[in-house]
N, C-alpha and C positions, 0 to 999 in steps of 0.2 A: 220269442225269436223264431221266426219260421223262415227256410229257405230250400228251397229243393238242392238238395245234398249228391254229391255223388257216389258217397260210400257210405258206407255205414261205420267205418273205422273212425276214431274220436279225434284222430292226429290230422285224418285228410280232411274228417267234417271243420274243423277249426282253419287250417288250410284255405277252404272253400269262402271260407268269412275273411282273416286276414293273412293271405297268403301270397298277396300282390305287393310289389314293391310301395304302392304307397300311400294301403292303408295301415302299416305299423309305422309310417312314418309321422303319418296324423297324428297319430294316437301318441307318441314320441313326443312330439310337440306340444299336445294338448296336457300330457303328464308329466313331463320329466321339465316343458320350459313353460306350462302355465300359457299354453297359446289359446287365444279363443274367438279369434276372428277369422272370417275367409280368406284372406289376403296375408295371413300370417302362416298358416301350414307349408309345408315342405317348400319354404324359398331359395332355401339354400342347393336346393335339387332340381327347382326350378319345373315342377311340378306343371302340367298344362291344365288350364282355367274348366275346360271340359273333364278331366279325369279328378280334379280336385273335388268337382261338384257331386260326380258320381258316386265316389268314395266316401263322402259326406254324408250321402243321401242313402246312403244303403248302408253306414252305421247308425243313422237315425233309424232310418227302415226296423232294422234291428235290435232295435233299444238296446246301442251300446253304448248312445252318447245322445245327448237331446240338443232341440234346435229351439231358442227360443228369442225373443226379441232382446235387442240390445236397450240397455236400459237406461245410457247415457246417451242413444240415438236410436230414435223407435225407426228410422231407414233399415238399419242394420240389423244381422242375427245375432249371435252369442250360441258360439255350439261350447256343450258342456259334459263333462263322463258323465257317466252311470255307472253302479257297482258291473257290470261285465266287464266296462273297459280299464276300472279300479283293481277287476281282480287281473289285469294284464301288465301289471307295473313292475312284479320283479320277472316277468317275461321278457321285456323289454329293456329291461337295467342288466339281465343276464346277457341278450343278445348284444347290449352297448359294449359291456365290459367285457364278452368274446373277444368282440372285433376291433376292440382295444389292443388285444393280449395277440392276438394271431394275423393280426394286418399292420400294416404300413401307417391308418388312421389312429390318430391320439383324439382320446376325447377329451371335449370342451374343457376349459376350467372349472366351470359351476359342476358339472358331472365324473372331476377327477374321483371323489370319494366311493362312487360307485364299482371302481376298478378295482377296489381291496372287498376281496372275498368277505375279511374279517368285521367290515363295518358295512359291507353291502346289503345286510339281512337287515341289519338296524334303521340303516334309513330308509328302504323298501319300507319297514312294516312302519315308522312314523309318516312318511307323504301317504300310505295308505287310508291310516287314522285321520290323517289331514281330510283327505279327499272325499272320505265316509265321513267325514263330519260335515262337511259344507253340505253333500248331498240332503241328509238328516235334516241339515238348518232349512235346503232348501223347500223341503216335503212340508217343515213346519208350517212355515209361510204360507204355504198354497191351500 
């Protein structure tokens, strides 16, 4: 992962990578709803077709998520995690159930369980398992 940084601090160099509104919301997408198409990231935000590609391309760039042929439609891509973006899952399931807890926003149905502190560790670290598993199957294969 190489990117010209502007600090040397760990909080801003992370920042630097996903600190723009809408590459945690990719990555939201790709982890918490199993998105994997171009046309399926941030629509509910409405996301512009030029800033999706960008953000796309510079967590490929990064190996935090790979880009690979679709395989029910060799047209199409299939962008997919990688353990960087695997280890960002209870980052993301923390900042959901923040903005649960402290905003106006209710989260989804499928992502209520996540809003309890008490079972939120647990299913973090099972879709984790999940996710590191497919990754695993996928290394096998190739």
């Amino acid at each position: 992962m190489s990117r010209t940084l502007r600090s040397d601090c760990p909080i801003a160099a992370g920042l630097d990578i996903f600190g723009d509104r809408w590459t945690l919301l990719v990555l939201r997408d790709m982890l918490l709803r199993g998105k994997s198409h171009y046309g399926e990231f941030a629509t509910e935000e409405s996301v512009a077709s030029n800033i999706l590609a960008d953000r796309l391309a510079a967590l490929v760039q990064l190996g935090i998520i790979e880009r690979v042929p679709d395989p029910d439609d060799g047209r199409k891509y299939t962008y997919r995690p990688l353990e960087p973006a695997i280890e960002l899952l209870p980052v993301i399931a923390d900042i959901a159930a923040w903005g649960a807890k402290y905003t106006d926003v209710t989260l989804p149905a499928e992502l209520q369980p996540i809003s309890d502190p008490s079972t939120r560790r647990q299913i973090v670290t099972r879709m984790t398992k999940q996710l590191s598993k497919q990754i695993a199957e996928r290394d096998r294969r190739t």
